[in-house]
N, C-alpha and C positions, 0 to 999 in steps of 0.2 A: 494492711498489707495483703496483696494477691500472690496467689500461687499459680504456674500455671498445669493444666492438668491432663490426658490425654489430647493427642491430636492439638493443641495449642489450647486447649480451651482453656478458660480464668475460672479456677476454683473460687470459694467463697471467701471473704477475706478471713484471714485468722483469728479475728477476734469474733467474727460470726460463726467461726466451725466451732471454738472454745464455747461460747453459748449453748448450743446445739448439743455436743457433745457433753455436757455437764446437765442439759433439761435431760438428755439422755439415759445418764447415770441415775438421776431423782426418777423418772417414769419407770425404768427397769427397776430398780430400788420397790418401787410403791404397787408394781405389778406383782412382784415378789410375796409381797409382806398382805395382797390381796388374795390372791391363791392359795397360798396357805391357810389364814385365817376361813376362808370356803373348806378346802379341805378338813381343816377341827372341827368345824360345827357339822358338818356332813358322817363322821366318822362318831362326832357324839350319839348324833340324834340320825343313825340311817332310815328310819321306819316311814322319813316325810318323804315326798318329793320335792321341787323348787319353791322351798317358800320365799318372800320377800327377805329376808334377809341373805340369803343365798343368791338372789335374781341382781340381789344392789352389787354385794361383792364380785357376782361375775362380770358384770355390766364395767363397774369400777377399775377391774384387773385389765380384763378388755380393754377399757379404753387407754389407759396406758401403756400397755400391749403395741397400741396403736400410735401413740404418739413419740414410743421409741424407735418402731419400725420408720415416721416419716422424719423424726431428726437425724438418724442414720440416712437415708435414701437420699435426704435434701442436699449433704454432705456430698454421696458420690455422683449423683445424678448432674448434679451442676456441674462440679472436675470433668467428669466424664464425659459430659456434653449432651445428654440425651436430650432430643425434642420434644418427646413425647411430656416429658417432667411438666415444662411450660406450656404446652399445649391442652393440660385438662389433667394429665397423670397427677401432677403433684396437686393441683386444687384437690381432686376427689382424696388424696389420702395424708390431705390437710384435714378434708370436712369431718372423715368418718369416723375418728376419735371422737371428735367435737361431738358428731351426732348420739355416740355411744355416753356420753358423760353427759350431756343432756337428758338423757334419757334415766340414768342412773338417776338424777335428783327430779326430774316430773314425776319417776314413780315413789320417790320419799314423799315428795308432795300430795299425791294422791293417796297416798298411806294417811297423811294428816289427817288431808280431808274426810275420810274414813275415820279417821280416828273423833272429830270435830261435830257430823255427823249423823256418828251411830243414833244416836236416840230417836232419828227421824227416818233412819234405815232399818227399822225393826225387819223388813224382810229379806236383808241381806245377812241377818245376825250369823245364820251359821257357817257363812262364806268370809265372815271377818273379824275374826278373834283373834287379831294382832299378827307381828312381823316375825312369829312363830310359824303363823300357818301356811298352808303353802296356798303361793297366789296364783298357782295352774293348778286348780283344785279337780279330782277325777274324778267321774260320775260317779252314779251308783250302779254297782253292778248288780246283776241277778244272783240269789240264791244259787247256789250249788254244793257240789264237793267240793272240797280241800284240792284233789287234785288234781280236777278240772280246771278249776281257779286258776290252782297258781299257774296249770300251763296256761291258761289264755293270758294271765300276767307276762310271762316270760313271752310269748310268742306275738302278740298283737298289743299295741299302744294303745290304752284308755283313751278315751275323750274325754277332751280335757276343759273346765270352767273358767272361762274370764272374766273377773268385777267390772263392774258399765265404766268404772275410771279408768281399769286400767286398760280396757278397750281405748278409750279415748288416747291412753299415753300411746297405744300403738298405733292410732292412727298418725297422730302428730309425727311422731318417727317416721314414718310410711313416708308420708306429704313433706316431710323435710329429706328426705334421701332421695326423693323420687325429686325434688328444686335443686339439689345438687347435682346431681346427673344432669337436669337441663340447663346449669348456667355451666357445667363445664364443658356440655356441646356447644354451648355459645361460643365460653374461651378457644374453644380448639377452632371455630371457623372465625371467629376476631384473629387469628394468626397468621390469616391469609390474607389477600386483597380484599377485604370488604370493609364495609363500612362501620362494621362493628368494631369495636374498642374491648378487647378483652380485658383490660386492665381496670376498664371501667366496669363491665360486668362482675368482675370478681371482689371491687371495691361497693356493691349495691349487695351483694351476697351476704360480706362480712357484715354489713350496715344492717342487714336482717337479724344474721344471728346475733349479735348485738343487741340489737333491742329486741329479741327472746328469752336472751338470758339476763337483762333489764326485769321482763314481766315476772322471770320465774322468780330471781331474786326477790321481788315484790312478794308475789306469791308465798314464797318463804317467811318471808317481812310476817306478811296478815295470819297464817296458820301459825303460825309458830307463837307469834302474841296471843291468839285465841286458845289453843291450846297449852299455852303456859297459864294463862288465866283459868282453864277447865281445872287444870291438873293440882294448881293450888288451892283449892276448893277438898284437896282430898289427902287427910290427915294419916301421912303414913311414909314411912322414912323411905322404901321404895319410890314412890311418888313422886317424894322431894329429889332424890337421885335425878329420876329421867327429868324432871323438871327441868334440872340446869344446864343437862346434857342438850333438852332441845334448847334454851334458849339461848345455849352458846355453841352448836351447830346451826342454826337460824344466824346468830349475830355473826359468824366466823363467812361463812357460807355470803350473805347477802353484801358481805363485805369487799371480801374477793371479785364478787359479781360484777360490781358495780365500778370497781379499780380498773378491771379488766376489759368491761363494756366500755368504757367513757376511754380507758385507753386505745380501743381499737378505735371508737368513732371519730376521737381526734387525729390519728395519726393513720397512717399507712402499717404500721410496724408487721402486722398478722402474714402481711404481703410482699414484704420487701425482699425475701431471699426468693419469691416466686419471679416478682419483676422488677424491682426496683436496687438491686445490691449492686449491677452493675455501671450504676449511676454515679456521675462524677462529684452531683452536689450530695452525696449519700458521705454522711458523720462513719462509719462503722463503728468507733468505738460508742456512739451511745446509741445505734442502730442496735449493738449485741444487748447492749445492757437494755433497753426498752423490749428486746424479743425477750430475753428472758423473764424480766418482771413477769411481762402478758402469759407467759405461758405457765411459771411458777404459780402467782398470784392465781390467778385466772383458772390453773386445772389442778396442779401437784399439790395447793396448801388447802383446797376445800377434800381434796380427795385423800388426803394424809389424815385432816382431822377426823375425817366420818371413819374411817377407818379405825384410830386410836380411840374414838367414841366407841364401836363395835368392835373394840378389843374383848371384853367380856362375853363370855362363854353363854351360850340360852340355858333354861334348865333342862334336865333330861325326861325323857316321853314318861309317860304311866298313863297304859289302855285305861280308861274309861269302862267298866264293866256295868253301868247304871244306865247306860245309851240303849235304846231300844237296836236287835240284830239287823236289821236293814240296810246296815253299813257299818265300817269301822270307821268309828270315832278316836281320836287320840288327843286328849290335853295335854299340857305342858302344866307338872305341877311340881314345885320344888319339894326336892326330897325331904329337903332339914323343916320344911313349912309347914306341911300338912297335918300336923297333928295337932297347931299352935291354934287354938280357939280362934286369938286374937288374932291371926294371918288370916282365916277363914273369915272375920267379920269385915276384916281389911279390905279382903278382895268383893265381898258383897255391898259394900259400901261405895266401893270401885267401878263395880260395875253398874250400881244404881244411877253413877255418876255417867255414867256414859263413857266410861275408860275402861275400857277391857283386855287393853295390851298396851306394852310399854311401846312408845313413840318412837323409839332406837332399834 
C-alpha cells in the first residue's frame, strides 16, 4: 500500500517503510551496544592509543551509525520527493556504511594474518603483539623532561606507525570510496538525456561489492581454519577459549557473507527503494521481507556477533620496567596470572607457537 507524501509524491509502500524502520531500530540498537563497549575498554586501559580493538569497535558503531541514518533518509527522502536521493545522494549513503563494515572485518582479517604469520615477521614483532596493541602505533620520541614531554604530548600529534597490512586495508578503502563517488557521477548524469543507464551502473556497483564481500568471506574461510589449526597445537584453556570464538566468528561471519552476496547478485533487492519500488510488477510484501533479510543477515547479525564475541573486558596495562628507556613500552598482563609459574610457561609456549595475542 502507498501513501502519498509532500507535493503529491508516493511514499514508499508500507510494508517497505515497516522494514526499514525495524533495520532501523536493530542498527541504532547495535550502534548503541558498540560505543559503549569502546567506551569501557578505553576507560579500563586509557594509557594506549587506538588499538585494534578499539579501530573494529569504532569502525563497527560507525557503520551502523550509517545505515540508521540511510534507512531513516530513504524513508523521507522518497515521501518528500527529493531528486537529489535518486540522482547519486541516496547511492553514496547506501555505499558508505557498506564501505565502513568492510572495512571493519579486512582489518579482522589482517589481524589474522598477522596473527598466521608472525613467525615469518620476526621484524615486525614489536609492532604486533596482538589486538591489545595499538594499531596507530607512535614513534619514538626524543629523550627529555617530563615536562617538555608532556607539552609537546598535549600540544603536537605524534607520528604515527602503520603495519604494511593495514596500509593495504586503507588503500582498499581508499579505491573503494573513491569507485563510489565515480559510479554515483555516472548515476546522477544516467538521469538525464544520455545514454547512460543509471540503474544499470548502480546494478554493476552492487555486483562488485558482492563479490568483495564473496573474497573477504573466503578470506575469513582460509585464516580462520589456519589459525584454528595454529591455536590447537597449544595446550592451555585460554587458547581453547579464543579457539571457538574464531571458529565460530569465521563460521557466523562467512555465512552471513555469502547469504547476503548471492542474495544481492540474484536479485535487485540492495536497489529497489533507490529505483525499482515504484514499479507495478514490484511484490512489496516480499520486496520488504528480502531487503530486510539482506540487510539483517548481511550487516546487523555478523556485527551483533563480533560484538558479543568482544563482550569481554582486555586485561589491565602493567609498565614493563625490564624494557630498555628509549621508549615506553606497555604489556598487557593479567593481574590474577602473573605470579602462576604455570601462566608464564603457558604464555612462553604460546609464543614459541607463533601466537602472541588472542585472535578476538
Amino acid at each position: 500500500m502507498r501513501t502519498e507524501g509532500a507535493a503529491g509524491h508516493r511514499c514508499l509502500p508500507t510494508e517497505v517503510v515497516a522494514a526499514d524502520a525495524a533495520l532501523a531500530v536493530v542498527d541504532g540498537a547495535l550502534a548503541v551496544v558498540a560505543f559503549l563497549q569502546l567506551l569501557r575498554i578505553h576507560l579500563r586501559n586509557q594509557q594506549l592509543g587506538w588499538t585494534r580493538q578499539k579501530i573494529f569497535h569504532l569502525m563497527i558503531g560507525s557503520s551502523n551509525i550509517g545505515y540508521l541514518v540511510y534507512f531513516i533518509f530513504t524513508i523521507v527522502a522518497t515521501c518528500e520527493g527529493w531528486q537529489c536521493w535518486s540522482h547519486g545522494c541516496g547511492f553514496i549513503l547506501m555505499a558508505c556504511p557498506q564501505i565502513l563494515f568492510l572495512a571493519a572485518f579486512l582489518l579482522l582479517v589482517s589481524f589474522w594474518i598477522d596473527l598466521c604469520h608472525q613467525a615469518n615477521d620476526d621484524e615486525e614483532d614489536d609492532d604486533e603483539h596482538g589486538y591489545n596493541e595499538a594499531l596507530l602505533e607512535k614513534s619514538k620520541s626524543k629523550q627529555g623532561s617530563p615536562h617538555v614531554d608532556g607539552h609537546m604530548k598535549c600540544c603536537f600529534p605524534r607520528t604515527i606507525h602503520i603495519g604494511s597490512r593495514q596500509k593495504f586495508v586503507i588503500l582498499v578503502i581508499v579505491l573503494t570510496f573513491v569507485s563510489v563517488i565515480s559510479f554515483s557521477i555516472l548515476i546522477w548524469i544516467g538521469r538525464g538525456k544520455t545514454p547512460i543507464d543509471s540503474s544499470l551502473v548502480a546494478r554493476v556497483s552492487l555486483d562488485i561489492f558482492s563479490v568483495a564481500i564473496l573474497l573477504l568471506g573466503g578470506a575469513l574461510a582460509c585464516y580462520g581454519v589456519l589459525l584454528f589449526s595454529k591455536m590447537s597445537k597449544v595446550r592451555s584453556e585460554m587458547a581453547s577459549n579464543e579457539m571457538w570464538k574464531v571458529a565460530s566468528l569465521a563460521a557466523v561471519s562467512v555465512t552471513c557473507f555469502i547469504s547476503s552476496a548471492v542474495l544481492a547478485l540474484v536479485t535487485n533487492i540492495p536497489l529497489e527503494v533507490l529505483f525499482y519500488w515504484h514499479s507495478a510488477r514490484s511484490d512489496h510484501i516480499s520486496s520488504s521481507v528480502l531487503i530486510f533479510l539482506y540487510y539483517f543477515i548481511g550487516s546487523s547479525v555478523p556485527s551483533g556477533f563480533v560484538l558479543w564475541v568482544m563482550r569481554e573486558m582486555p586485561p589491565r596495562l602493567v609498565a614493563d620496567s625490564h624494557r630498555p628507556a628509549r621508549s615506553t613500552v606497555v604489556n598487557f598482563i593479567s593481574e590474577r596470572n602473573t605470579q602462576n609459574p604455570q601462566w608464564r610457561a603457558t604464555v612462553t609456549s604460546s609464543q614459541n607457537k607463533g601466537l602472541k595475542a588472542s585472535p578476538i
